[in-house]
N, C-alpha and C positions, 0 to 999 in steps of 0.2 A: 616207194616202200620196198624193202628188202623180203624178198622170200625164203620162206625159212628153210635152211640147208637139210637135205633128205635126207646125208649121214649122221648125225646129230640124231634127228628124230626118229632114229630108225634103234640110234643107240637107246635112247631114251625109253622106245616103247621095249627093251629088251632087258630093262633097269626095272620096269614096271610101274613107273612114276607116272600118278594116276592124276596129281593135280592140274588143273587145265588154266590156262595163265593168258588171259583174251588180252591184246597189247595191238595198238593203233599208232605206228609210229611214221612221221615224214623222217627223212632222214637227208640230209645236203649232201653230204660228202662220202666219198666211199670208205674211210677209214673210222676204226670206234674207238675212243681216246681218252676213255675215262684211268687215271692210271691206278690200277688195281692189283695190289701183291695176289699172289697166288701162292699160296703153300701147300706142300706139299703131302698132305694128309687126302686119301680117295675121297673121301667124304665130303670136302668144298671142292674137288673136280668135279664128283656128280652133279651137285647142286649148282657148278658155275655153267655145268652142261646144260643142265635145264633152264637157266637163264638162258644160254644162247639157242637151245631148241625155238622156245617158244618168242622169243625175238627177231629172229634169223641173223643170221651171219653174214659180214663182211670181213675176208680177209683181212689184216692188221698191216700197212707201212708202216712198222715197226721206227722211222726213224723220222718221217715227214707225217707223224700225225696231228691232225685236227680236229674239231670240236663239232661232231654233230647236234642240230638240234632234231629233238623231239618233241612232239605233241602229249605223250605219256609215258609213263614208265622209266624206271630207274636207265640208266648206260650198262652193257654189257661189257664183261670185260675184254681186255686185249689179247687177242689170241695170233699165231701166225698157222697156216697151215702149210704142212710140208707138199709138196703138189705131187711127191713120187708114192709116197702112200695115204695123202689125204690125213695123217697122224697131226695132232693139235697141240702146240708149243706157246705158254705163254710168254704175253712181251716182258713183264716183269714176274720174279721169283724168290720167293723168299726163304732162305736158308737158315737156323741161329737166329731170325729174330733180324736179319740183314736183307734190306733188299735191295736186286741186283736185276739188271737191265740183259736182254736177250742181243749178242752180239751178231750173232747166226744160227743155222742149221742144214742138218743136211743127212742125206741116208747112208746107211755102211751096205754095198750089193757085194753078192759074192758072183765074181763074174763068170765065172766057167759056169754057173749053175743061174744065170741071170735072175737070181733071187736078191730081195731085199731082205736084210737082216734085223737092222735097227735105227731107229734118228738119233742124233745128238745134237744137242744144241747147246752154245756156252754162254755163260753168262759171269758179269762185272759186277763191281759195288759200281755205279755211275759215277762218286766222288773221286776211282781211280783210273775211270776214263780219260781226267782232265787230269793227270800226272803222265798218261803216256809219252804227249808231245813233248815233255821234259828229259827223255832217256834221248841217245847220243844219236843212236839209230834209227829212230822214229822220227826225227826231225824233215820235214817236207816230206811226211812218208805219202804213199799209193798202193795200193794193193801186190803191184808187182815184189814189191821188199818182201811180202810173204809167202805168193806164189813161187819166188824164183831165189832162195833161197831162207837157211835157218837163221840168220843172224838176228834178225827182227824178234820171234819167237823166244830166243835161246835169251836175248837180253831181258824182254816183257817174263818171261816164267822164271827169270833171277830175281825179279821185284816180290817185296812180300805183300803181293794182291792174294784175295779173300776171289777164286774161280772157281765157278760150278760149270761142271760138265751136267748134264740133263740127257738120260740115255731112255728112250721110249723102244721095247720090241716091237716090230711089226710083225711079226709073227709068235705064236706058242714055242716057248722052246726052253731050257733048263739053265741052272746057274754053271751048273758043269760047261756047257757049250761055251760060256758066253768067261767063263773063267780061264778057260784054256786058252782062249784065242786071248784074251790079255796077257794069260801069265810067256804066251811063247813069242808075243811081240816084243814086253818088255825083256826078255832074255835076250833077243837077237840086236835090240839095241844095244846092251851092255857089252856081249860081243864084239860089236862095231865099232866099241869106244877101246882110247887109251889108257885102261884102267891098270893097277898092281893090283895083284894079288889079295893082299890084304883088304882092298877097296871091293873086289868083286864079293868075295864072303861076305860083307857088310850087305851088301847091296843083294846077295842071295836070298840072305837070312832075312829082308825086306821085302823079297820077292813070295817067300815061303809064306810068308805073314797072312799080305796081301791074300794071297791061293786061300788060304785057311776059313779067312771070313767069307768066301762064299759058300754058306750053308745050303746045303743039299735040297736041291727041292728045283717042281716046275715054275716057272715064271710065263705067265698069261701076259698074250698081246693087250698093246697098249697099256701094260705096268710101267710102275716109272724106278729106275733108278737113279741116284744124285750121287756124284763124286766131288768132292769138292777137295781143292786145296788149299791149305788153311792158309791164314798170316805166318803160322809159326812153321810152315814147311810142310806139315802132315799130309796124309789121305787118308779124307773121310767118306766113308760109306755108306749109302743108305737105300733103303728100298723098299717102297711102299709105307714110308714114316718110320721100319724101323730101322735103329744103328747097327749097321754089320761088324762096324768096326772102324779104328783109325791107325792106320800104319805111320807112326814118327819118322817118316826117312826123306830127306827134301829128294835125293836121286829120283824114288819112286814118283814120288808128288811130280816133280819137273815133265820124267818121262812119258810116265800117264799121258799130261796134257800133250807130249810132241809126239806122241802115236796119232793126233790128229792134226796136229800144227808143223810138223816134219812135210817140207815139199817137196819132197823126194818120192816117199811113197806112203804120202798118209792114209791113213784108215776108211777115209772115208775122203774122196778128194769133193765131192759137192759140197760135204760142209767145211772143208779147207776155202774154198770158192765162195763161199757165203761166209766166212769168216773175212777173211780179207774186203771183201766189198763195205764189211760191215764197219769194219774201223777206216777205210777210207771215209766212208760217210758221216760217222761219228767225230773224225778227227778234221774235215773242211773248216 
């Protein structure tokens, strides 16, 4: 029998969730497999919290999972946990009514100040999991194609796949902070590139956009925000269930994503490392 995770119930008695939920379960296997969308409204992560409070938690092998059995009680959903700040990412997510499968994740630290920022974790339709191995590049791939160069990346975010980036703070901190450091990544990309004139104004005035919908205000550890981009090229924004906004620009959409898929210097190189792993495994 699994014991129940202290962070969970600790969250739980801080939620004030008074219902007491007596569960008696064997358990085989260490992975929980029931596949369960997760959407994105607080209100079914509280209550999927309380599910996994009073059941207790088994991390999720998110890609070799199996079926345990119980003696009672419904299946808990599928969760990963981040191991650098114990932050909780489900295996499936539901964006639009579309559910999408967790490819990785991983922390953003700021290293001169050995601080943890935020997790991100990305996520697939699963139907266009099985279209990767059809792109030029991807063919007998392994992780290294994405660790040790863009071409792998730059071809997969040309395709018009339906990707949610899933951004958790781990710590208290505001939209301003967390705006900046995007809006001056994406800038020094464009930089980087060989663009006219004409193309960077475009891509400015995409950039200004973006800037715009982050409305002013604190944002509390363990909030979530969803970036997604669309079939049709877009960036959509969301946070906490509500829409910030959708910038129509494919440049921004592409770029976004390779501020973490860039192996050069991504954003976050553990979830670069957990992405990779994640499509080798996925693509076997």
């Amino acid at each position: 029998m699994f014991r129940p995770n202290r962070n969970i119930l600790n969250r739980l008695s801080r939620l004030n969730i008074a219902q007491k939920v007596a569960v008696t379960r064997t358990v085989t296997t260490t992975t929980i497999a029931q596949k369960t969308a997760w959407t994105s409204s607080k209100a079914n992560r509280i209550v999927a919290y309380a599910t996994l409070g009073a059941a207790g938690l088994a991390t999720a092998s998110y890609f070799n999972l199996t079926n345990p059995v119980y003696n009672e009680a419904p299946p808990s959903p599928e969760v990963v946990e981040d191991p650098a700040t114990k932050l909780l990412f489900p295996v499936y997510l539901e964006t639009d009514s579309v559910k999408k499968q967790l490819i990785g994740l991983g922390v953003r630290t700021v290293s001169f100040m050995n601080m943890n920022v935020y997790v991100v974790g990305m996520y697939m339709v699963p139907g266009d999991i099985s279209q990767l191995a059809k792109l030029s590049k991807w063919k007998n791939f392994d992780k290294s194609k994405i660790l040790e160069s863009d071409e792998c990346a730059e071809e997969f975010l040309e395709q018009p796949f339906d990707l949610t980036i899933r951004l958790v703070p781990s710590r208290s901190t505001n939209t301003q902070h967390l705006r900046d450091g995007f809006v001056r990544i994406l800038t020094q990309r464009m930089r980087d590139q060989d663009l006219t004139e004409d193309e960077e104004k475009v891509i400015l005035k995409a950039i200004q956009e973006f800037k715009s919908n982050f409305v002013s205000m604190r944002v509390k550890k363990d909030s979530e925000f969803i970036f997604t981009k669309t079939r049709e090229g877009g960036l959509k924004m969301i946070y906490e269930g509500r829409h910030l906004g959708t910038v129509e620009d494919s440049w921004l959409a592409k770029n976004f994503f390779m501020c973490y898929l860039n192996s050069q210097s991504p954003s976050s190189q553990a979830a670069l490392n957990d992405f990779a792993s994640g499509f080798e495994k996925l693509l076997k």
